[in-house]
C-alpha positions in Angstrom: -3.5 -8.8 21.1 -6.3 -7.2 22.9 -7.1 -10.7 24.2 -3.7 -11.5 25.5 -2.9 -8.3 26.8 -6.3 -9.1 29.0 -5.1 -12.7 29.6 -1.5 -11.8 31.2 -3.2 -10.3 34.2 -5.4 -13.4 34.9 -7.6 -16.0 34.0 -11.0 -15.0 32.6 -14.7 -15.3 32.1 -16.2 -14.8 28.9 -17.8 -11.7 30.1 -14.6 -10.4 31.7 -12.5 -11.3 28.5 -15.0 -8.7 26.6 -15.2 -6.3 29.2 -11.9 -6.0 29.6 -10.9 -5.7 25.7 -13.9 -3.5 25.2 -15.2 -6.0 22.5 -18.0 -7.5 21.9 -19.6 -10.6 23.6 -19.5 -12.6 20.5 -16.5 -11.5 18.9 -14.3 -12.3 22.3 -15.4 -15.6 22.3 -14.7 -15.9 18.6 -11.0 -14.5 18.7 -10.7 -16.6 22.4 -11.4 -20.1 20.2 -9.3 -19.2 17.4 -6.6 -18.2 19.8 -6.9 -21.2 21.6 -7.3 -23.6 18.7 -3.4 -22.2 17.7 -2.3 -22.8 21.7 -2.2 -19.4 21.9 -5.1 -19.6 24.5 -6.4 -22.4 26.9 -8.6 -22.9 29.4 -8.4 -23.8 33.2 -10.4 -26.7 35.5 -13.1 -24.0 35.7 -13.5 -23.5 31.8 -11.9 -19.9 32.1 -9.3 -18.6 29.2 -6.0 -18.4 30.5 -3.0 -17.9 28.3 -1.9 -20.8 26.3 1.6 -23.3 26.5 2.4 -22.3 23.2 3.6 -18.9 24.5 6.2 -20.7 26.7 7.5 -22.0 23.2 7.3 -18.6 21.4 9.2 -16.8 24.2 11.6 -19.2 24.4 12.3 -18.8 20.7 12.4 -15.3 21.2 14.9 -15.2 23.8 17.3 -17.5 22.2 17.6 -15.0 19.2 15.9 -18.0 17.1 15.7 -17.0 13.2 12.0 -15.6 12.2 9.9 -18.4 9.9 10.2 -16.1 6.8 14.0 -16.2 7.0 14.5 -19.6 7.9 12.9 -20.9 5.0 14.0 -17.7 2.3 16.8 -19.9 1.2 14.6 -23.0 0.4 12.2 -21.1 -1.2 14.7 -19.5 -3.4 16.2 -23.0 -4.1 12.9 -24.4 -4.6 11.8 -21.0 -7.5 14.6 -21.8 -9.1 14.4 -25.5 -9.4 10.4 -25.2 -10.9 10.6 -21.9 -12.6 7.3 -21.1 -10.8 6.5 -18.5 -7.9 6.9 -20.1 -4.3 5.0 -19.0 -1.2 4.9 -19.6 2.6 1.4 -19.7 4.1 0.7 -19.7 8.3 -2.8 -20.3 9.2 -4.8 -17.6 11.1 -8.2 -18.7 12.1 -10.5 -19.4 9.0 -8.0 -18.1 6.6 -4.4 -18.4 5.7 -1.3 -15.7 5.1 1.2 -15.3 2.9 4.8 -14.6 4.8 6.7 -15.1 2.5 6.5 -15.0 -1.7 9.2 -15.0 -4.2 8.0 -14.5 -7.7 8.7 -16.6 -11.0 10.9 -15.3 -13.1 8.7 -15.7 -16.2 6.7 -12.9 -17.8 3.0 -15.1 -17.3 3.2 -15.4 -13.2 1.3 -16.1 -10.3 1.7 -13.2 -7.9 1.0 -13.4 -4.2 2.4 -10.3 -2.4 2.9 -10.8 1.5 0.0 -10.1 4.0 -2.0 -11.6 1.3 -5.0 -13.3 3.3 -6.7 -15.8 2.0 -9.3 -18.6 2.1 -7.9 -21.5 4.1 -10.6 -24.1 2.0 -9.8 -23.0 -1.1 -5.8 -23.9 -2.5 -3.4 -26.6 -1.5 -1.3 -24.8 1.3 -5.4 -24.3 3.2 -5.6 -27.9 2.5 -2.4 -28.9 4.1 -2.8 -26.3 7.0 -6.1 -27.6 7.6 -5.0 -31.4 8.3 -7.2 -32.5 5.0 -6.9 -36.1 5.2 -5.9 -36.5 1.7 -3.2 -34.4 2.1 -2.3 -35.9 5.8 -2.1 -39.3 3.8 0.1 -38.0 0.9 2.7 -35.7 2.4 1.2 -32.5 0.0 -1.4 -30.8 -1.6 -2.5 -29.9 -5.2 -5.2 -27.7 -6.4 -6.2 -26.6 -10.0 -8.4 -23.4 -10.2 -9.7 -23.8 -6.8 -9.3 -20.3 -5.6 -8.3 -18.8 -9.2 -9.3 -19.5 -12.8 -6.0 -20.8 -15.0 -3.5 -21.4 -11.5 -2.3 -24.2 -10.0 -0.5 -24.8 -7.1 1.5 -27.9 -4.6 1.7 -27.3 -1.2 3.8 -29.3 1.4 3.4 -28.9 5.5 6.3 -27.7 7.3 6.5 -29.1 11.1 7.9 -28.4 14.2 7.6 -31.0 17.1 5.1 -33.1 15.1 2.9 -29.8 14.4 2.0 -27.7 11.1 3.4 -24.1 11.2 3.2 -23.6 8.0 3.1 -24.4 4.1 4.9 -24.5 1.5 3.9 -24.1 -1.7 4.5 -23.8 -5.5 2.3 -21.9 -8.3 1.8 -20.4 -11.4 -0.2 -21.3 -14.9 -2.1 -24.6 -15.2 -0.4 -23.7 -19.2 2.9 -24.7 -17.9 1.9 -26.6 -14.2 -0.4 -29.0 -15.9 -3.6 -30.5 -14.3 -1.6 -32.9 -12.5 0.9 -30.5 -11.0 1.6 -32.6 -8.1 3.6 -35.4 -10.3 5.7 -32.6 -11.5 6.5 -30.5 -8.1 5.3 -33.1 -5.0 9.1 -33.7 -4.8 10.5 -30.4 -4.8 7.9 -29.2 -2.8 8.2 -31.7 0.1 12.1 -31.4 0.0 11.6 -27.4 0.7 9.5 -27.8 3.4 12.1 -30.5 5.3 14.5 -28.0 4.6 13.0 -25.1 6.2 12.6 -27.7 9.2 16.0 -28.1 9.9 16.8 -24.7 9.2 14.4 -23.8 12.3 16.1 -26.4 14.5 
């Protein structure tokens, strides 16, 4: 925020960008890139960071009232818990890592818990591989993981997208006991219909 607040009043150099937010050379230019790999920054013909087109998007959403991500796609998560019997999640990427905004928990006693704010690895899991463009997962329409990021979980992850863009995952999980070491043949489905539906609930 730092960053942006510095951005509204005018383009900058590297140098101003950190004196301005009183942060370090390094870790500017660090936030700057991850800022601008989301659109949230840019750059002009002169290579300076400016503030990026996504914003135009975002305010626009804002103005017109537009649901939040989390509650647009509550009721297909819902739908989708109850269809599996497993805890779903909704993942946005942030930088290197991914964030839960959204988990709803299975209602069985043996469960994968993920509260919200949860951040975590974006290489390790299937929502980090469909929020990372994996080609695999590009290819197939979702994601599966076994034990990647945990010992005994598993987990199928589908993009959701808004103008031909990932904003986020969604994704199914709990015990490889139950999920199997194939989860995706069980959940792929269910998975990718929950994510189309948050789409058009964000339309």
């Amino acid at each position: 925020m730092a960053i942006l607040d510095r951005l509204e009043t005018g383009p900058c150099l590297l140098a101003e960008l950190a004196s301005g937010t009183g942060l370090p050379r390094a870790t500017a230019h660090r936030l700057a890139v991850a800022l601008e790999t989301h659109g949230l920054v840019g750059r002009d013909g002169s290579g300076r960071f400016v503030l990026g087109q996504r914003l135009v998007g975002l305010g626009r959403a804002a103005s017109q009232g537009r649901r939040s991500l989390s509650e647009a796609a509550s009721p297909a998560l819902a739908l989708l818990r109850d269809r599996t019997g497993e805890s779903t999640q909704l993942y946005v990427a942030s930088g290197e890592h991914r964030v839960c905004v959204l988990s709803l928990e299975s209602p069985h006693s043996l469960r994968m818990i993920v509260p919200v704010g949860a951040v975590l690895p974006m290489a390790l899991g299937s929502a980090g591989h469909v929020l990372s463009g994996r080609p695999d997962a590009e290819r197939r329409g979702w994601a599966q993981s076994v034990e990647e990021r945990e010992r005994g979980v598993a987990s199928v992850s589908a993009p959701v997208r808004v103008d031909g863009r990932v904003v986020a995952a969604v994704s199914v999980s709990g015990p490889v006991e139950r999920t199997s070491r194939q989860p995706g043949r069980r959940y792929a489905e269910a998975v990718v219909a929950a994510a189309r539906e948050v789409e058009r609930a964000l339309q």
